[in-house]
Phi, psi and omega in degrees: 000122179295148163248146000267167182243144188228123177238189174225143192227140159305164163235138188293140163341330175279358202101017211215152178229178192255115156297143180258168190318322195288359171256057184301355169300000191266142201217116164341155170084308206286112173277146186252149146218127183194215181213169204220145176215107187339154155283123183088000171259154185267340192299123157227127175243130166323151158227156169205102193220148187262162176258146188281145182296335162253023147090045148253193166209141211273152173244345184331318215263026184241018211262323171321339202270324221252099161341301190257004164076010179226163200258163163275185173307301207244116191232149186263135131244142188220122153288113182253323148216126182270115135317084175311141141250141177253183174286354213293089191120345192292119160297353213192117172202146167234113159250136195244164181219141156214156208289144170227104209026074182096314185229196182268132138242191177270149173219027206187136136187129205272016163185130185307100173316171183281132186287010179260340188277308175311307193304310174290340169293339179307304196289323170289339184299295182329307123344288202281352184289288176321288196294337146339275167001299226279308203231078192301347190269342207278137182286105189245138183272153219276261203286163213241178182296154185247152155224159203263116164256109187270002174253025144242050190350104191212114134292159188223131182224112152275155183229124208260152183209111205292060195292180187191141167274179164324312184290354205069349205284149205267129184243049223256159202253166180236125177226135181271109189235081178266111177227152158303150154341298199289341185280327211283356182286302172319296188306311174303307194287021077299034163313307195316296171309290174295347154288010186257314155334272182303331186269328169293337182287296184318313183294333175287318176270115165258336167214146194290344165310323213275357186252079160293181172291281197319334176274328180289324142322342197250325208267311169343295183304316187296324198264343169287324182282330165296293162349333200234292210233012151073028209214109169302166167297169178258112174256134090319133177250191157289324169312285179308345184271318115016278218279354169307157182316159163304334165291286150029268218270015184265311176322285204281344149273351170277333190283335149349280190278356175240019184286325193263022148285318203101008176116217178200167184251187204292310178321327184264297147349286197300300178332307178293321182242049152022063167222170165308152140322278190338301187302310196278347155315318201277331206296309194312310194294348188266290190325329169290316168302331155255042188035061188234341094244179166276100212223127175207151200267158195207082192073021152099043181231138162304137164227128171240164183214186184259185173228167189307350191252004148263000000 
């Protein structure tokens, strides 16, 4: 795709806007340039922003500029050039592969691995796929034996994730935990947690749509703060989900019963626990904010869900 390219993006509560999928060449990691613009305005401001694991980039420093000191809903942005970053040094990427027509590819890495790392996660998806296939009874465990890239010193910890479509049909994703020595020291000494992680994901996906950027991202940050401070996700249990304020824990229980939906909209939400918009707008933004749930737009409709820590 020629540069530059221009969309129009919401801007999130934080300041921050979304690259979108279709500009898949944009990689976490990835530095942006370009400018930023009212809609319907001529006024432009620069940027050079890194992109984010969940593939935004903040926008704030355009709000000084701006009469009312506040952003609008909707801002033009156009990218005029993206700096790669590679993995070259990284302690800690996660990458992931799911079946795409027919075969495997990467759909997922939170900074674009090296291409001697990539070619060898290609040969292994491949391999393990096939041989997955070959023999459908045999019982394969979530994380897999690791290996050693010695011409990145790279660990390779792979990880299988047993999935099903709508349909029941075996969908199974491949995820990649490529570390240095001193993370891949980390990772033993914490297996535990993370396998606790990855099995709470597995119990959360119901559709295979749902192994995104935005859940693979989410999860990164999560197996990374284990990885660096030993420091789990906030699990809800039902006891805890109970002692939240009441607006809260009605929110987070109707999103319960509708996670295996795809969620619910915002609209319906309100409806049910017969309060303001408002109220439940703010309620919604603290829960998101402690990662408990999700809220995303799906055909220009709120849709909220739970996330795998409940």
């Amino acid at each position: 795709m020629k540069l530059p390219v221009t969309f129009e993006s919401t801007v999130t509560s934080s300041n921050r806007v979304t690259i979108p999928t279709w500009l898949s060449f944009i990689d976490p990691g990835d530095l942006l340039e370009g400018y930023v613009q009212l809609i319907n305005k001529d006024d432009s401001y620069p940027f050079s922003k890194k992109v984010s694991n969940s593939r935004h980039i903040t926008v704030g420093h355009i709000k000084p500029f701006l009469q009312s000191r506040e952003l609008p809903s909707r801002l033009r942005i156009t990218i005029e050039k993206v700096h790669k970053q590679i993995a070259d040094g990284l302690d800690f990427n996660l990458v992931g592969y799911k079946e795409e027509n027919g075969g495997y590819a990467m759909n997922f890495s939170s900074i674009k691995p090296e291409t001697s790392t990539q070619f060898h996660l290609d040969t292994f998806t491949e391999n393990f796929v096939k041989k997955y296939f070959e023999d459908e009874t045999q019982a394969v465990k979530t994380l897999l034996n690791p290996f050693f890239l010695d011409e990145v010193k790279k660990w390779i910890k792979p990880v299988f994730l047993p999935l099903y479509d709508e349909m029941g049909a075996k969908v199974p994703v491949i995820l990649f935990l490529v570390l240095s020595q001193d993370y891949y020291q980390k990772l033993i000494d914490n297996l535990s947690k993370i396998d606790t992680l990855l099995q709470r994901l597995i119990n959360w996906i119901y559709d295979i749509n749902d192994f995104n950027i935005a859940t693979l991202s989410k999860l990164s940050s999560q197996i990374q703060l284990i990885l660096e401070k030993q420091k789990e996700p906030e699990y809800l249990d039902m006891k805890s989900i109970l002692s939240l304020p009441s607006l809260q824990r009605e929110i987070v229980l109707i999103t319960l019963k509708e996670h295996r939906h795809g969620g619910i909209t915002l609209d319906s939400i309100v409806s049910q626990v017969r309060n303001t918009k408002q109220n439940v707008v703010k309620e919604i933004d603290a829960l998101v904010k402690r990662g408990i749930l999700r809220q995303f737009d799906d055909e220009q409709t709120i849709v909220v869900d739970s996330l795998w820590v409940v």
